[in-house]
C-alpha positions, 0 to 999 in steps of 0.5 A, spaced: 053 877 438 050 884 435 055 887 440 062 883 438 059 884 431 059 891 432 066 891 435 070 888 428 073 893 423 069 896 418 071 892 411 070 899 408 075 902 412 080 895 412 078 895 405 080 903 404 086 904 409 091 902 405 090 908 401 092 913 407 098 917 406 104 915 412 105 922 413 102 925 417 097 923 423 090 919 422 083 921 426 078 916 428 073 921 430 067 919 435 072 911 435 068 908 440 072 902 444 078 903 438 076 898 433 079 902 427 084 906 431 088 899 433 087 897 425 091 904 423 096 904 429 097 896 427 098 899 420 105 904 422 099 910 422 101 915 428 093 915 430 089 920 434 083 916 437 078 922 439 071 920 442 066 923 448 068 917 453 075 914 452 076 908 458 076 904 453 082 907 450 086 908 455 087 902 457 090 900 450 098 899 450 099 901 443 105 904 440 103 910 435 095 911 438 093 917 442 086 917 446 083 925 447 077 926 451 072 931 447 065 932 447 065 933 438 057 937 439 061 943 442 059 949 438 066 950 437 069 945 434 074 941 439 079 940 432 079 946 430 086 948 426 088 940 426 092 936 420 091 930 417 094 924 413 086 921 413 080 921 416 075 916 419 069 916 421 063 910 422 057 910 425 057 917 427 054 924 424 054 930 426 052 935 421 054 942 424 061 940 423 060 935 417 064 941 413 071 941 417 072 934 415 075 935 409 079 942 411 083 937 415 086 934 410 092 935 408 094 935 400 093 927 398 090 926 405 083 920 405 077 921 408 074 915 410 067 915 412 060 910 413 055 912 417 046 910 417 042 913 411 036 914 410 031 908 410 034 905 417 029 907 421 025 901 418 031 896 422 031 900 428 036 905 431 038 910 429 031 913 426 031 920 428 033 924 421 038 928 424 043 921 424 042 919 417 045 922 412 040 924 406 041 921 399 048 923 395 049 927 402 056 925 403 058 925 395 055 933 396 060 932 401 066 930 397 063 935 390 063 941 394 070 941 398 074 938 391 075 932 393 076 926 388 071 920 390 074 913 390 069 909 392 061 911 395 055 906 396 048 908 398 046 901 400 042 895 404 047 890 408 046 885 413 052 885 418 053 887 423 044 888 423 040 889 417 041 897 416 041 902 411 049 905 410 052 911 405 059 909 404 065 914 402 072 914 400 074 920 397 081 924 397 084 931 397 088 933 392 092 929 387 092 922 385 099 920 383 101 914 386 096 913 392 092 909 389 096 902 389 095 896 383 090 893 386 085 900 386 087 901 379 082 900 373 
């Protein structure tokens, strides 16, 4: 059951998507099966799907995705110079190359993020410290690259497991007409 629960999209992407710009393309970084890469490609985004192991990818007929083998621990960062509309990234930490993400974005392009934080090791995997983001880490994020915070949760849930979580949605650049009535307070 875990498994199958693990393989739904994220609400906080599906919630957040709708935000990322058309133009442009869309990467899900360390996307595992797809899960969120099927979502956007679904959506009309052009998707590129990157991930150590792809198999699962490469199987998929879906108009729009692109599957790229890279191991992304590389200390030359495999996506260096690349562009993006928005990126997403969940249940995946790699600091080293934690700054990059925001560089990648291009002018109104979305950082969607959410990932174990620290407390998680009470519930179970991840416990290593070296994959939990420190309180506030992905605000710091956000803060320190000039980009404007949309959402951010630093919180316990139950699904798909009882797990400490940090949550960002946050945007490079200007507002104006990217955030759609339903996100307007």
């Amino acid at each position: 059951m875990l498994h199958s629960a693990i393989e739904q999209v994220s609400p906080w992407v599906k919630r957040y998507a709708a935000l990322i710009p058309k133009k442009g393309r869309v990467l899900d970084l360390a996307c595992g099966s797809g899960r969120h890469s099927k979502l956007l490609a679904q959506a009309d985004h052009s998707v590129l799907a990157v991930d150590k192991d792809i198999r699962e990818l490469e199987s998929l007929a879906i108009p729009g995705l692109i599957a790229q083998q890279a191991d992304l621990e590389l200390v030359d960062w495999p996506l260096l110079g690349e562009q993006f509309a928005g990126i997403v990234v969940t249940n995946y930490l790699f600091r080293p190359h934690l700054d990059q993400l925001p560089k990648m974005l291009i002018d109104g392009g979305v950082l969607i993020y959410e990932t174990f934080a620290q407390g998680n090791a009470q519930f179970g995997k991840p416990s290593n410290p070296n994959f939990l983001l420190k309180p506030g880490e992905l605000l710091d994020l956000a803060g320190q690259n000039g980009l404007k915070v949309i959402g951010y949760e630093d919180i316990y849930v139950d699904l798909p497991k009882p797990a400490m979580i940090q949550r960002l949605c946050a945007v490079k650049g200007d507002l104006n007409g990217l955030i759609p009535l339903q996100f307007q307070g």
